[in-house]
NUZATOR-928357 format. One line per 10 residues: number of its first residue (from 1); their letters; for each residue x negated, y, z of N, C-alpha, C, O. Coordinates in pm, whole numbers. Layout:
BEGIN
NUM) a) X,Y,Z,X,Y,Z,X,Y,Z,X,Y,Z  ... .
This chain:
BEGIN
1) xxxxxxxxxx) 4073,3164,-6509,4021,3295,-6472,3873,3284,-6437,3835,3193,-6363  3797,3362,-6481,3693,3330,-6451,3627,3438,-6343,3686,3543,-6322  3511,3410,-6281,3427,3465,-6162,3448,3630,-6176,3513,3682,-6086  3414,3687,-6247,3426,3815,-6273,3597,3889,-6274,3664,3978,-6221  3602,3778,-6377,3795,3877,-6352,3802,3848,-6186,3798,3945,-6110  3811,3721,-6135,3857,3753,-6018,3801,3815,-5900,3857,3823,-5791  3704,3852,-5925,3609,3934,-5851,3659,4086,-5883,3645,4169,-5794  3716,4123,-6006,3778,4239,-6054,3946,4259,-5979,4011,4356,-5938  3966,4138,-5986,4100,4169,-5916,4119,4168,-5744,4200,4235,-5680  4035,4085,-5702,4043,4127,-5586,4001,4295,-5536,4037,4350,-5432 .
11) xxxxxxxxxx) 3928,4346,-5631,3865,4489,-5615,3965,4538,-5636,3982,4614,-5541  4114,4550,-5754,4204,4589,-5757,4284,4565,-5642,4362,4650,-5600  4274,4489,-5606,4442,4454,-5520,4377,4544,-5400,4464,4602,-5335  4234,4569,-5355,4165,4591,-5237,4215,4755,-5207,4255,4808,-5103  4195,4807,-5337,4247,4980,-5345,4302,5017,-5399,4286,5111,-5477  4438,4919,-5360,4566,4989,-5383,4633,5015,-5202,4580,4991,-5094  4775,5076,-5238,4803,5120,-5124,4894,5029,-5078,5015,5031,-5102  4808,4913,-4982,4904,4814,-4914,4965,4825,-4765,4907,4850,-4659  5085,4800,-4788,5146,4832,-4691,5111,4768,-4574,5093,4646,-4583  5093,4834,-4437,5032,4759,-4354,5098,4779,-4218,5100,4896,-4180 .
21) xxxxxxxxxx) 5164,4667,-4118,5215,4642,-4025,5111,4590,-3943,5012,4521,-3964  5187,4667,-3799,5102,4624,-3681,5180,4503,-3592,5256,4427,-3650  5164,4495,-3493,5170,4421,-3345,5388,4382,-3400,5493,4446,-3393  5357,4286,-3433,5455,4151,-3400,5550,4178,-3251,5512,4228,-3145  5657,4136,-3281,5754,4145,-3175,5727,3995,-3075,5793,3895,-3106  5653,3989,-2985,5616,3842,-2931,5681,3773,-2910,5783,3780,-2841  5611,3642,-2999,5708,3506,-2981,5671,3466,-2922,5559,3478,-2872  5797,3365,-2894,5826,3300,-2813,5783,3200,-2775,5790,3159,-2658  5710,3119,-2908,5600,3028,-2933,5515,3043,-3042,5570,3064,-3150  5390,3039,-3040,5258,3044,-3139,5203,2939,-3130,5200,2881,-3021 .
31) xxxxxxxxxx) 5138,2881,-3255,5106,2767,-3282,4970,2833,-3365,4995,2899,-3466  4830,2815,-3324,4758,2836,-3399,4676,2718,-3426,4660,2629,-3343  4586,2718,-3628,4544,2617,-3628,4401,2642,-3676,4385,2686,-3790  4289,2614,-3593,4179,2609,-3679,4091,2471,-3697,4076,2375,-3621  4036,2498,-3833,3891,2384,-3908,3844,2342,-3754,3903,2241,-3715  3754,2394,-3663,3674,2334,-3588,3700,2383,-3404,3759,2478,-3354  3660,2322,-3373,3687,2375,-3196,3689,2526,-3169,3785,2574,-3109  3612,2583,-3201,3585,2747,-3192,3636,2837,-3264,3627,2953,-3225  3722,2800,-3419,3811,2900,-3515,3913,2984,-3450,3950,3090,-3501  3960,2938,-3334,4096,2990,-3319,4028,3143,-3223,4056,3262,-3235 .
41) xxxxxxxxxx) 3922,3062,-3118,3922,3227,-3060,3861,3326,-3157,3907,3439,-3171  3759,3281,-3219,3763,3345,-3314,3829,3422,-3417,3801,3536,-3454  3899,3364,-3450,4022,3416,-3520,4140,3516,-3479,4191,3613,-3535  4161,3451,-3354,4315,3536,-3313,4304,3510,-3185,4401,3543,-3116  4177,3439,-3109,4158,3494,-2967,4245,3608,-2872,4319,3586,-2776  4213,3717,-2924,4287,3843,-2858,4436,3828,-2889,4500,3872,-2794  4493,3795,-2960,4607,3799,-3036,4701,3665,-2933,4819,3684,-2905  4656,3587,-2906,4709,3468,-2859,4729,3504,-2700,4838,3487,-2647  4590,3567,-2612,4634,3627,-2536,4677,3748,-2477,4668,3792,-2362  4722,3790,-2576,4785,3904,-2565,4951,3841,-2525,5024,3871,-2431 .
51) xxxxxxxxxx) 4969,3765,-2614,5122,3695,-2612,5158,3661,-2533,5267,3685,-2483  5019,3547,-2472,5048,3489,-2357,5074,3553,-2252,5157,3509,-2172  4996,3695,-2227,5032,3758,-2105,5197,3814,-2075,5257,3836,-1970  5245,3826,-2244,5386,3882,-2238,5477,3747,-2233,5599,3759,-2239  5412,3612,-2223,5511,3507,-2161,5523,3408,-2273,5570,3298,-2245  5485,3433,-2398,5455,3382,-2500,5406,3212,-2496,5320,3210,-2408  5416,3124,-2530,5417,2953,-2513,5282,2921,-2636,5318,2914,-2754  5156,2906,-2608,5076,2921,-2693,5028,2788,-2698,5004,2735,-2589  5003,2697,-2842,4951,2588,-2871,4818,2605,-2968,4787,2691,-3051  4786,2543,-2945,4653,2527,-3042,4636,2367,-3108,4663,2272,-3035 .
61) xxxxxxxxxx) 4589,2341,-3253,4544,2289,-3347,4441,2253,-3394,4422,2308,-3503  4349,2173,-3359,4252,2128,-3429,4205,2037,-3496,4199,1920,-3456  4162,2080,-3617,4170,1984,-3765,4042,1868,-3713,4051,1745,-3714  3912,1959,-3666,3840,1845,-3710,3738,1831,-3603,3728,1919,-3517  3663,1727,-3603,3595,1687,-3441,3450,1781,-3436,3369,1744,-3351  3426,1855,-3490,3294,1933,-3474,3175,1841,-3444,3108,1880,-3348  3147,1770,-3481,3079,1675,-3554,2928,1735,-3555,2831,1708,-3484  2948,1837,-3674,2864,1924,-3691,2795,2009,-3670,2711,2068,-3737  2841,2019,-3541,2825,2201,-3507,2698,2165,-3383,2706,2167,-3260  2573,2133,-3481,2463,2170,-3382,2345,2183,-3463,2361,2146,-3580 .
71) xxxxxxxxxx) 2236,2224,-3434,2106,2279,-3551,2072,2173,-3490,2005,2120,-3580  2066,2069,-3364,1934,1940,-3323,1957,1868,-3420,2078,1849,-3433  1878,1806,-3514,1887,1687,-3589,1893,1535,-3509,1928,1430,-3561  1837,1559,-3333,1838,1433,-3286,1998,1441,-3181,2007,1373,-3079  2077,1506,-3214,2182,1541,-3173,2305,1401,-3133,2351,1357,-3238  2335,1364,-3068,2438,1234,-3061,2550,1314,-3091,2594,1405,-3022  2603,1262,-3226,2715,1318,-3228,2867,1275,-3173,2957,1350,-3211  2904,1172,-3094,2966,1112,-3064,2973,1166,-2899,3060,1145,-2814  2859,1234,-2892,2843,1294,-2757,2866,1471,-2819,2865,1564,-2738  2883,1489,-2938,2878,1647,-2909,3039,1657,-2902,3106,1734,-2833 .
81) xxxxxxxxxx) 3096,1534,-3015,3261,1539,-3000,3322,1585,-2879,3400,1680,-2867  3264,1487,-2765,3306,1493,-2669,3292,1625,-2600,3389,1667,-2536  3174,1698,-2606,3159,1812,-2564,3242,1931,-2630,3294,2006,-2547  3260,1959,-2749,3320,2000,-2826,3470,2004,-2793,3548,2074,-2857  3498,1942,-2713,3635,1897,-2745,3672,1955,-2559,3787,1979,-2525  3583,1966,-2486,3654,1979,-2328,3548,2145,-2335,3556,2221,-2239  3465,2177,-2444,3461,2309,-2476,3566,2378,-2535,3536,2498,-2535  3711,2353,-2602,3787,2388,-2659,3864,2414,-2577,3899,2530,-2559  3923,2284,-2481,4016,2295,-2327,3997,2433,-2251,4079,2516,-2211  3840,2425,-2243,3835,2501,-2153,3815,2656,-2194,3841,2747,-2115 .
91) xxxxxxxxxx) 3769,2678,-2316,3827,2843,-2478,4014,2899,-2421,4070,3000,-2379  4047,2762,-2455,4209,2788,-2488,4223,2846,-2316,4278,2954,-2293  4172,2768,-2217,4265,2810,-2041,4165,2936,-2030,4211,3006,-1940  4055,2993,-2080,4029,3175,-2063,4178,3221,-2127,4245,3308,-2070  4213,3170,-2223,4358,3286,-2321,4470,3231,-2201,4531,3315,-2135  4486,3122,-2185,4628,3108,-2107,4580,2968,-2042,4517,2892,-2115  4607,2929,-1910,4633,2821,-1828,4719,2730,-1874,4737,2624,-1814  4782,2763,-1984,4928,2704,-2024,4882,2674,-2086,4926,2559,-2089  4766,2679,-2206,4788,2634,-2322,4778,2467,-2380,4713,2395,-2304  4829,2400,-2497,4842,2301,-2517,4746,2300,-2598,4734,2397,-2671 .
101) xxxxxxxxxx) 4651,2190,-2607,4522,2180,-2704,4542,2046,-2811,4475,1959,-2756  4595,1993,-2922,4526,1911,-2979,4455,1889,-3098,4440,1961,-3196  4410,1768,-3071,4265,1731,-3185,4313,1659,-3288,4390,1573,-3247  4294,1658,-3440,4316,1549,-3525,4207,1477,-3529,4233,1375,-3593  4115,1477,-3500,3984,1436,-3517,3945,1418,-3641,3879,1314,-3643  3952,1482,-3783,3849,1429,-3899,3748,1486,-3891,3734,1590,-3828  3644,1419,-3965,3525,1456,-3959,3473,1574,-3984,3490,1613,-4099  3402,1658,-3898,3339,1765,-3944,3291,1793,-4097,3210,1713,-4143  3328,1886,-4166,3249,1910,-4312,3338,1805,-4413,3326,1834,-4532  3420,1694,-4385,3483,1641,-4435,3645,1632,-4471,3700,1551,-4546 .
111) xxxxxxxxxx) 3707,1747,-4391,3866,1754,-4411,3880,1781,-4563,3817,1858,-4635  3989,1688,-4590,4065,1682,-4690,4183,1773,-4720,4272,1805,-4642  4169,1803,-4829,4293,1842,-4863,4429,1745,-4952,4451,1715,-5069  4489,1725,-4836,4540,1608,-4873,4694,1610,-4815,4711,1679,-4715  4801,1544,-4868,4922,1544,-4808,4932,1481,-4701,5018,1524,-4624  4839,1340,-4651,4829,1329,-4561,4801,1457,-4427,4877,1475,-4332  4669,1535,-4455,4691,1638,-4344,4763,1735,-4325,4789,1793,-4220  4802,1757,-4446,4993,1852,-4431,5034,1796,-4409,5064,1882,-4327  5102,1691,-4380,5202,1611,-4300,5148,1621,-4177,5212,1688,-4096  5051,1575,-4142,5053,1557,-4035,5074,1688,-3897,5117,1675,-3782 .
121) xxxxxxxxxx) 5008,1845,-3995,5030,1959,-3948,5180,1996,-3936,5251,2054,-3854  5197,1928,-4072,5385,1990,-4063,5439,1905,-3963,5488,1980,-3878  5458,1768,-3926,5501,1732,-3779,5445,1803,-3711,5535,1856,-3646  5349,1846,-3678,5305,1888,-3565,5392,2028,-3530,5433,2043,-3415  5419,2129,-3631,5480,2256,-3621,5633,2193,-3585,5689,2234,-3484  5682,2118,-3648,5814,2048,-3673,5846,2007,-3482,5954,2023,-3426  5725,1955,-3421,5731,1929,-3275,5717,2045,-3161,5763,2040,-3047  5661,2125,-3205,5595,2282,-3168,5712,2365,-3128,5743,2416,-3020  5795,2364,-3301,5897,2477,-3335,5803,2636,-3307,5853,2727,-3240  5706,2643,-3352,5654,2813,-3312,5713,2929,-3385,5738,2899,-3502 .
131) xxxxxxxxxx) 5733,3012,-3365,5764,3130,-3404,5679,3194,-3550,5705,3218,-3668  5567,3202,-3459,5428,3252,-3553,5337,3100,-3600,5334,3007,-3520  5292,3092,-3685,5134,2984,-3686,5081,3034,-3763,5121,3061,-3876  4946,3064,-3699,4846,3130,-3735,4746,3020,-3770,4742,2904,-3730  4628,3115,-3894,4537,2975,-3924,4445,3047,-4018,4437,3169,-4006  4374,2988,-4109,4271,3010,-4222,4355,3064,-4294,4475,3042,-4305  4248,3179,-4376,4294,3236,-4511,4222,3166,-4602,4100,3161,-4590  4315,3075,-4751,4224,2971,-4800,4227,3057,-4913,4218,2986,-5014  4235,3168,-4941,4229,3255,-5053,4116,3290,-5038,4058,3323,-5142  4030,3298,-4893,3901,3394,-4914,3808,3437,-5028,3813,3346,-5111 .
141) xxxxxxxxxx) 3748,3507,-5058,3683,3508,-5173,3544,3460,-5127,3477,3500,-5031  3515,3357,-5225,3379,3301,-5193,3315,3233,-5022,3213,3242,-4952  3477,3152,-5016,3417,3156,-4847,3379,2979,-4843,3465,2893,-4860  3224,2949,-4816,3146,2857,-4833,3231,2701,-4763,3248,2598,-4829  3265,2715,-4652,3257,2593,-4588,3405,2563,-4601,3503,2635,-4582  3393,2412,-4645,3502,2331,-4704,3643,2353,-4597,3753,2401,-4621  3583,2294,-4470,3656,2262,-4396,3780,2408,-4385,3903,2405,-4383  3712,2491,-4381,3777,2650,-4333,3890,2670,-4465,4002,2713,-4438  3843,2626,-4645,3920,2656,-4758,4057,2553,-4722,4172,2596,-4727  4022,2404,-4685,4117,2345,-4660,4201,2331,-4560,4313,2281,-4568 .
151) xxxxxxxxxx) 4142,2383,-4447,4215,2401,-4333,4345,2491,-4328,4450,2491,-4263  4268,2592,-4459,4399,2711,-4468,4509,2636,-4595,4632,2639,-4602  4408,2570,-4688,4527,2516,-4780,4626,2401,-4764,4724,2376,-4834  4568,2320,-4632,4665,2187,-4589,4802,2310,-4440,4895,2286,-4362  4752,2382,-4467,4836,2461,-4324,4950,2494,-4419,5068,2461,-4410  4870,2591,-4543,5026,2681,-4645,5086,2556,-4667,5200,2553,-4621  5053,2464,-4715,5118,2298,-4751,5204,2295,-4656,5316,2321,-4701  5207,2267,-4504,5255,2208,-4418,5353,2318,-4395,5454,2248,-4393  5389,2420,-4379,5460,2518,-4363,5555,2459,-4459,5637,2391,-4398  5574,2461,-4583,5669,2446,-4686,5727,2262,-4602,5828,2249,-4534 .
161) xxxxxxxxxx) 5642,2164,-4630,5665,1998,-4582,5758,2068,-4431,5866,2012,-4413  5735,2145,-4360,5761,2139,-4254,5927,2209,-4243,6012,2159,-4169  5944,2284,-4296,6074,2382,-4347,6178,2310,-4470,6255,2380,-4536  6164,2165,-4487,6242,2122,-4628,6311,2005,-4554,6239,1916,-4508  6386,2000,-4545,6476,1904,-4493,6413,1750,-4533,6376,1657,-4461  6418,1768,-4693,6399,1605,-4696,6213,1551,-4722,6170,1437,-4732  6163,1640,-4725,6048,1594,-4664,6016,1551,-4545,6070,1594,-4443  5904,1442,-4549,5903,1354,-4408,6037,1337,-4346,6087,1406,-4257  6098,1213,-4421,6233,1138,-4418,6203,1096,-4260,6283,1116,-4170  6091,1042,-4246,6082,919,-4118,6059,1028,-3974,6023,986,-3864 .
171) xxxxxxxxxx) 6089,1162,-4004,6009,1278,-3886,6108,1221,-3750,6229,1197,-3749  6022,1210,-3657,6075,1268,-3565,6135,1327,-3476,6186,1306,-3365  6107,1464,-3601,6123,1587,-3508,6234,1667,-3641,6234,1638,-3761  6317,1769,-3573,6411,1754,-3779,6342,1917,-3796,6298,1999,-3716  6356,1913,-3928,6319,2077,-3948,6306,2151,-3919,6388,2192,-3837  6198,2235,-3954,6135,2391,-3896,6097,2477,-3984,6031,2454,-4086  6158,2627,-3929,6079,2737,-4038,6025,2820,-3966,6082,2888,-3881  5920,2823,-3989,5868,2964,-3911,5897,3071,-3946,5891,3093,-4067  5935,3169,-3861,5925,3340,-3919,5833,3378,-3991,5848,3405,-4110  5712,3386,-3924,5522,3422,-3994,5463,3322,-3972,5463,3216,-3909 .
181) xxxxxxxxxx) 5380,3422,-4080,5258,3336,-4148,5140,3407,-4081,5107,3503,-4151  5051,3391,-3950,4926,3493,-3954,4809,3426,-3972,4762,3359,-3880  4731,3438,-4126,4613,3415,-4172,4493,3531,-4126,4470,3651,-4141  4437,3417,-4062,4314,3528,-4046,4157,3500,-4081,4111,3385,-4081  4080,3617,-4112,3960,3671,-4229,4010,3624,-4340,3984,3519,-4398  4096,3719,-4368,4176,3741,-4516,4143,3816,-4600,4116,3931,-4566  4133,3771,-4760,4074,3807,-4847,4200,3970,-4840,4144,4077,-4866  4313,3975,-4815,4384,4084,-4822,4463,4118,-4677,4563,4061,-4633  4372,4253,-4604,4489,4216,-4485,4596,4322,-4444,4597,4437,-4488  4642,4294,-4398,4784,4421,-4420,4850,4349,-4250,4943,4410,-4198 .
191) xxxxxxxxxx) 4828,4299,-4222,4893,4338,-4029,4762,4328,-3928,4663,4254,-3933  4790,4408,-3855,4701,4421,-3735,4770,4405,-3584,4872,4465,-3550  4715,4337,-3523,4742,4308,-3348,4631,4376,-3254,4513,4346,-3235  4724,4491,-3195,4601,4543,-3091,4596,4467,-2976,4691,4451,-2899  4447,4405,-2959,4421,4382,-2858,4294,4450,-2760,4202,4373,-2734  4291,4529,-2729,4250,4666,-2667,4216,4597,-2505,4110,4605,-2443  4354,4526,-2459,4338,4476,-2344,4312,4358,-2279,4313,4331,-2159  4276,4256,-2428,4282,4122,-2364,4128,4103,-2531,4106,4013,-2612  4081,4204,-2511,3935,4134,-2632,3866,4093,-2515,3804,3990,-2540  3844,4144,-2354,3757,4055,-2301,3820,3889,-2256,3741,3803,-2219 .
201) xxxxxxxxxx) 3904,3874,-2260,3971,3742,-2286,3901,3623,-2377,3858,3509,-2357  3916,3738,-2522,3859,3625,-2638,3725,3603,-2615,3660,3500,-2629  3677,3761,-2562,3496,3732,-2575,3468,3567,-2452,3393,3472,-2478  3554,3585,-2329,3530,3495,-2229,3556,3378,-2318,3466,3295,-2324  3682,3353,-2402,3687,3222,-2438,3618,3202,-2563,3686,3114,-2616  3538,3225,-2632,3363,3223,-2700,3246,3155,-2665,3172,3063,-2700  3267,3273,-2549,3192,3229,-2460,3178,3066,-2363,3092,3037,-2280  3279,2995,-2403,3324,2870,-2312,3299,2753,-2428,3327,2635,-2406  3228,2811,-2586,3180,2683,-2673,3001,2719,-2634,2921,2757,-2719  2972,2698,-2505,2871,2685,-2493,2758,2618,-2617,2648,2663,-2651 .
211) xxxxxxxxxx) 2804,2542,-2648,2738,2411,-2748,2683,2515,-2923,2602,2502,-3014  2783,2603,-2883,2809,2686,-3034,2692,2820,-3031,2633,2861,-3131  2676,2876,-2884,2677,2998,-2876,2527,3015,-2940,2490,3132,-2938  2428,2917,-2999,2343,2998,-3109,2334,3023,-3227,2294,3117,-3296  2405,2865,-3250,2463,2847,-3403,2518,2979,-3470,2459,3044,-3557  2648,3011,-3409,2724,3074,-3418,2755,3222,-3357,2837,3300,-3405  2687,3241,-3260,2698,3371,-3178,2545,3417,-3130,2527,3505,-3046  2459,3358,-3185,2373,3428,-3209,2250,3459,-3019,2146,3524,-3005  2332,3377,-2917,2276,3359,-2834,2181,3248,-2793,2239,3140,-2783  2078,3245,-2772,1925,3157,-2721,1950,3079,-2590,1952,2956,-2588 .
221) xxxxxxxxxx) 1964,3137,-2509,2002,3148,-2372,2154,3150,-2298,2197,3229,-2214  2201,3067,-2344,2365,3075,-2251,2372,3061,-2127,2466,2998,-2080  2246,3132,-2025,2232,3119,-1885,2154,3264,-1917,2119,3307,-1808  2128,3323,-1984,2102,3485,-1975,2221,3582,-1956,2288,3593,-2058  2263,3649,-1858,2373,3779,-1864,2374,3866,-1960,2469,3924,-2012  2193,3874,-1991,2221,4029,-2076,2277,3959,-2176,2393,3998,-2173  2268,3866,-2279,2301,3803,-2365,2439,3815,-2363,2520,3886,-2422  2446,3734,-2286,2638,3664,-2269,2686,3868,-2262,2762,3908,-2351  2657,3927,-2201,2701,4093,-2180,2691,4164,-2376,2749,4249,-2443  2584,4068,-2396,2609,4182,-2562,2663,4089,-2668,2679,4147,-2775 .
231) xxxxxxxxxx) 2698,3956,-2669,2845,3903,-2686,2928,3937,-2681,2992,3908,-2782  2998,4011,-2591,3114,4036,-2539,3091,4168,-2567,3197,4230,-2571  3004,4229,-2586,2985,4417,-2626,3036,4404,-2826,3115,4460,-2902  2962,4324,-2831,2993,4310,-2982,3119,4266,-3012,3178,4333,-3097  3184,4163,-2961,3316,4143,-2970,3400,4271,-2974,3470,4322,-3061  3364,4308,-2834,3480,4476,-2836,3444,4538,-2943,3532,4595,-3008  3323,4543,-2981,3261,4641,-3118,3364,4601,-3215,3453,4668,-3267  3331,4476,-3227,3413,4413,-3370,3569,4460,-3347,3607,4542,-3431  3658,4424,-3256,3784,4492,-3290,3777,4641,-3273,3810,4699,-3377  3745,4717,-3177,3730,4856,-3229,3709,4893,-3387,3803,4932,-3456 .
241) xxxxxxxxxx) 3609,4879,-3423,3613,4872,-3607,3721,4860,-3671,3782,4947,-3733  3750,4732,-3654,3874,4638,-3753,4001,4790,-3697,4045,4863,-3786  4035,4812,-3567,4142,4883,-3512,4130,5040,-3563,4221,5106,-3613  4005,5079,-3540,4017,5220,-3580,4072,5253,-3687,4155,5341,-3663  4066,5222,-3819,4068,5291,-3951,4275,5288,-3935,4344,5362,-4005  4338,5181,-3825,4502,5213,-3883,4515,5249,-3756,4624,5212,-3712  4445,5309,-3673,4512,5426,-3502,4557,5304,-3443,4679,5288,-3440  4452,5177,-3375,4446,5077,-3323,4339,5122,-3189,4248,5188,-3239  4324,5113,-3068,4238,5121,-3000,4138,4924,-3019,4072,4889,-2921  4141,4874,-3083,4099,4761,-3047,4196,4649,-3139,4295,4632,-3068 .
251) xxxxxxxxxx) 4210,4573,-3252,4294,4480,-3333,4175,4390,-3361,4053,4394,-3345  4277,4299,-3415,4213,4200,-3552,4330,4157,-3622,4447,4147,-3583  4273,4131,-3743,4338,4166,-3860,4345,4039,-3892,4276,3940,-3865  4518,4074,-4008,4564,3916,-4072,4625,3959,-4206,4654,4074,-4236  4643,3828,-4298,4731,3817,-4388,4890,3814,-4341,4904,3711,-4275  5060,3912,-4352,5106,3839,-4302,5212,3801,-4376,5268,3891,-4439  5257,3680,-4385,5366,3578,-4507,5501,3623,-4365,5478,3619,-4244  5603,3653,-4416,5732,3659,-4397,5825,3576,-4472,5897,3483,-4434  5811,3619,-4562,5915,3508,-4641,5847,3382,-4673,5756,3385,-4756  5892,3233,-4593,5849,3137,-4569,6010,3072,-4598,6031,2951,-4586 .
C-alpha cells in the first residue's frame, strides 16, 4: 500500500460513522504501559485516576530508561535514569498512593520490537492479571518516534503471548486475558473516559517529570506558578476539547479492542 492510499484510507475510516463508547465499568485492575517515564500520564493520566478513586488497583509499565529525554548535550545520562525514574514514582503517587511502578530499562530511542519484549510484557500482565491495559497506538499515522510505534506493537504482541496457554511454557504466572484493550493517541478513536474531576490529578502528575517539563511541556521555569498554572490550564483545555464534541464535560480518548 502505498503513502497516499493509506493516507486515503485513514481519511475514509475518519468519516464514517464510528461507533463510539464512553466511561468503562471500573476495573478492578489496570495495567498501563508506556515507551518512556512520562507516556502514561500523558496518555491516560485522568483515566487511571479516576479508577483509582473508585478503588481500582492501578500498575504502571515502563519500557524504557529515558535516557534521552533532555536537550543538555553535557547531560549524565546515568544520572538522568536515575532521575527519571523516582520522577515517575513520584507522577504515578499524584494518580494513586497505591500505585505499582516498574521499569524494563531499555534504552531510550532503542526499544525493540522483539519477542523478547512481548514476553516479557506478557509475563508482566500474566503477573498483574488487569482488567484493562492501556498503552500506545502503534497504528498512528506517521507517528515519528520509534520507541512510542514499538511500544504499542510489542504490547498488541504481548496481549495475544499473554492469553495462549502454551506460550511461555516456563511462565510463572498461568494465563491471562484481558477484557480491553485502551490505546491511546489513536489513529481511530471511538471510547472516551470523562475525567472532568480528576484532569487536575494528571496535570499534578506532569507536573512531577520535572526533568521533562521543557522538552515536553513547554515550561522554562519549573519554579514559576504562572507557568506550572498554564500547564495545568491547558491540560483542562485539552480534555474539555477531546470531551465536548461526544457530551463529555472533560475525557481523553482511546482505541478500544474488546475482543482479545
Amino acid at each position: 500500500m502505498t503513502p497516499t492510499m493509506t493516507k486515503n484510507l485513514a481519511t475514509y475510516l475518519k468519516n464514517q460513522n464510528i461507533e463510539v463508547t464512553k466511561n468503562l465499568t471500573t476495573p478492578k485492575v489496570a495495567l498501563a504501559i508506556g515507551a518512556h517515564p512520562d507516556d502514561i500520564e500523558f496518555g491516560c493520566g485522568g483515566t487511571l485516576a479516576k479508577w483509582a478513586d473508585q478503588g481500582c488497583k492501578i500498575a504502571h509499565l515502563v519500557l524504557t530508561d529515558g535516557s534521552k529525554g533532555s536537550w543538555r548535550q553535557d547531560m549524565d545520562r546515568n544520572e538522568l535514569i536515575k532521575v527519571r525514574q523516582l520522577e515517575a514514582v513520584a507522577a504515578a503517587a499524584e494518580i494513586t498512593d497505591k500505585t505499582d511502578v516498574t521499569f524494563l530499562g531499555y534504552v531510550d530511542g532503542e526499544l525493540p520490537h522483539s519477542i523478547e519484549v512481548a514476553s516479557k510484557i506478557a509475563e508482566h500482565i500474566r503477573k498483574i492479571r488487569p482488567d484493562v491495559v492501556l498503552g500506545h497506538d502503534p497504528w498512528k499515522m506517521y507517528r515519528l518516534h520509534p520507541d512510542h510505534r514499538n511500544a504499542g506493537l510489542n504490547l498488541t504482541d504481548a496481549v495475544v503471548i499473554a492469553r495462549d496457554p502454551l506460550f511461555l511454557p516456563n511462565s510463572a504466572y498461568p494465563y491471562f486475558r484481558p477484557t480491553h484493550l485502551l490505546l491511546w493517541e489513536a489513529e481511530i478513536e471511538d471510547h472516551f473516559e470523562e475525567i472532568e474531576e480528576t484532569v487536575s490529578k494528571k496535570a499534578k502528575a506532569l507536573l512531577a517529570h520535572r526533568s521533562q517539563l521543557e522538552t515536553s511541556m513547554g515550561i522554562h521555569n519549573p519554579d514559576d506558578p504562572a507557568e506550572r498554572d498554564e500547564l495545568t490550564r491547558r491540560i483542562a483545555d485539552m480534555s474539555t476539547q477531546t470531551g465536548a464534541p461526544k457530551g463529555l464535560r472533560g475525557a481523553e480518548a482511546f482505541k478500544l479492542i474488546s475482543d482479545i
